[in-house]
N, C-alpha and C positions, 0 to 999 in steps of 0.2 A: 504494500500500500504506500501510494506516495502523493506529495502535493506539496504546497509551494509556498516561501512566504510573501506576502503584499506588503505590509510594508512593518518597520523597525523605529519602537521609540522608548523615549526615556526621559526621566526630568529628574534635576541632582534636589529639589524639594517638594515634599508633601503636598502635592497638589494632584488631583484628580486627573485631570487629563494630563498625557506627556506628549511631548512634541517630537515628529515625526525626524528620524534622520535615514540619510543616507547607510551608514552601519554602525551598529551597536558590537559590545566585545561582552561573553558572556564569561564569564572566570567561575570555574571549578567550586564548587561550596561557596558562592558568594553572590552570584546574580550577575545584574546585568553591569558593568563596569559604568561609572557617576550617575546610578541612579538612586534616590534619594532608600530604594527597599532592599537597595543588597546587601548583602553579611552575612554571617552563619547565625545570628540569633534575630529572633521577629524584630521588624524594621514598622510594623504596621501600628498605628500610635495606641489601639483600643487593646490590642495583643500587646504590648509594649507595659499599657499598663496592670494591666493581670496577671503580668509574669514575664521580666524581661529577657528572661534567663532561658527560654523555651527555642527549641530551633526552629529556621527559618524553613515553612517550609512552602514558603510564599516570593521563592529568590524569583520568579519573571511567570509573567501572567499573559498568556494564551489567551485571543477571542478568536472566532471562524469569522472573516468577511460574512459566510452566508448570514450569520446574526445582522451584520450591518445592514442587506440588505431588505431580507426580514422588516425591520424594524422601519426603514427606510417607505417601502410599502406600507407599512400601516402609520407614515404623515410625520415619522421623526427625521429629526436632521443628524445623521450621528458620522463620523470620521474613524479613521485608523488613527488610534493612542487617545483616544479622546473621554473613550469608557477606564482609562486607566493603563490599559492594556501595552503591553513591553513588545511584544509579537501580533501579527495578524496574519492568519491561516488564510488557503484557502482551499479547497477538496481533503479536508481529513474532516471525519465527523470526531471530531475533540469530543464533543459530551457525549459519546458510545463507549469511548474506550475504557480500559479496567486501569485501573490504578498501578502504577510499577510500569507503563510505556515511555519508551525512549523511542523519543523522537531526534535523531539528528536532522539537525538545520545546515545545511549548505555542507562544506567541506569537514566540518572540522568539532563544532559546539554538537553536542548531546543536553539535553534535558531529561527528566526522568519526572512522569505526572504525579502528583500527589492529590491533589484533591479537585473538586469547584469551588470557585469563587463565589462567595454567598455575597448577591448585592448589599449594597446598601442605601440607602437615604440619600447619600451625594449625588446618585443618578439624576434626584430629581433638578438639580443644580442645571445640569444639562439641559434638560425639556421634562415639562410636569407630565407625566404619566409612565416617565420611562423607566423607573423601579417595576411598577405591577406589567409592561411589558415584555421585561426578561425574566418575568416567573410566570410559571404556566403550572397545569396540572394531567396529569397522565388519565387514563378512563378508568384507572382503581383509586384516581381521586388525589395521588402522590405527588407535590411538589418538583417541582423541574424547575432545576436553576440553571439557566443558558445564559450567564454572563461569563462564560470561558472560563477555562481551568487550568490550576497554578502548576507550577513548577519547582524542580532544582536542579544547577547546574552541577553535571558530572562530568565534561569532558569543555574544559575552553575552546575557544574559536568565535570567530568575527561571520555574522548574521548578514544577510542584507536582503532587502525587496528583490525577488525574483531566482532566490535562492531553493532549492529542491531540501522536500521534507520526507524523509522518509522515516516510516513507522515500524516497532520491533516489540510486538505485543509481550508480554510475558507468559511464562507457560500456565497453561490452568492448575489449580482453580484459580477463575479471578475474580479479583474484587473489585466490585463498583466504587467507583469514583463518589465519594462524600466532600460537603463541604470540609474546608480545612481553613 
């Protein structure tokens, strides 16, 4: 399974959306190089204050384009890095896959999925409705969180827009992807 990245961002402060660059460097146990959430222990202010001491396992955050587009169709105005997002996908279905998937990006960067991103409140900072738009419900009623899902860096290298993604499931049993 393979698929591609759109586009690479990052922002060196706690701000919700990050701005778009040309390429990003992702470092081994640390995240995405100057951006305000990498390190080995939570960089995330609400996890920070609950326990600072807890590992990161929020080092770079995954959306799929197709969410943008999704979203886009139903009258939101949304961009790549804008949801927060370090990476933007496009042809992997990110919220299918089991938890423990390495995904290398381009030549060289590995990731390793840990959870979903569980929105938050700031969404609506962007456009009013767009929290209860990236949460949906399955037909046994179960929450679906489709604001993409996090990572950790396992192998460094340098990311960029149009860079090929390919997918390394882990072996069964697997475990579904939880917020983290």
């Amino acid at each position: 399974m393979t698929g591609r990245v759109v586009a690479v961002s990052r922002s060196p402060s706690h701000t919700l959306s990050k701005r778009n660059e040309p390429v990003i460097e992702l470092r081994a146990g640390l995240g995405v190089a100057g951006d305000a959430h990498a390190g080995p222990t939570v960089k995330h202010r609400s996890r920070v204050a609950r326990d600072p001491h807890q590992p990161n396992l929020r080092q770079v955050h995954l959306i799929h384009a197709e969410l943008h587009e999704e979203l886009r169709a139903r009258g939101f105005t949304v961009h790549p890095g804008q949801m927060g997002e370090n990476i933007t996908t496009a042809d992997i279905d990110l919220l299918g896959l089991p938890a423990g998937t390495r995904l290398r990006l381009g030549p060289d960067a590995i990731v390793e999925l840990t959870g979903l991103r569980n929105p938050c409140q700031q969404l609506e900072q962007i456009q009013t409705g767009l929290l209860r738009a990236v949460l949906d419900r399955d037909a046994a009623g179960k929450l679906i969180r489709k604001a993409g899902v996090m990572a950790v860096v396992v192998a460094s290298g340098l990311v960029r827009p149009g860079d090929v993604i390919t997918v390394a499931v882990p072996a069964p049993p697997h475990r579904p992807l939880a917020p983290v």
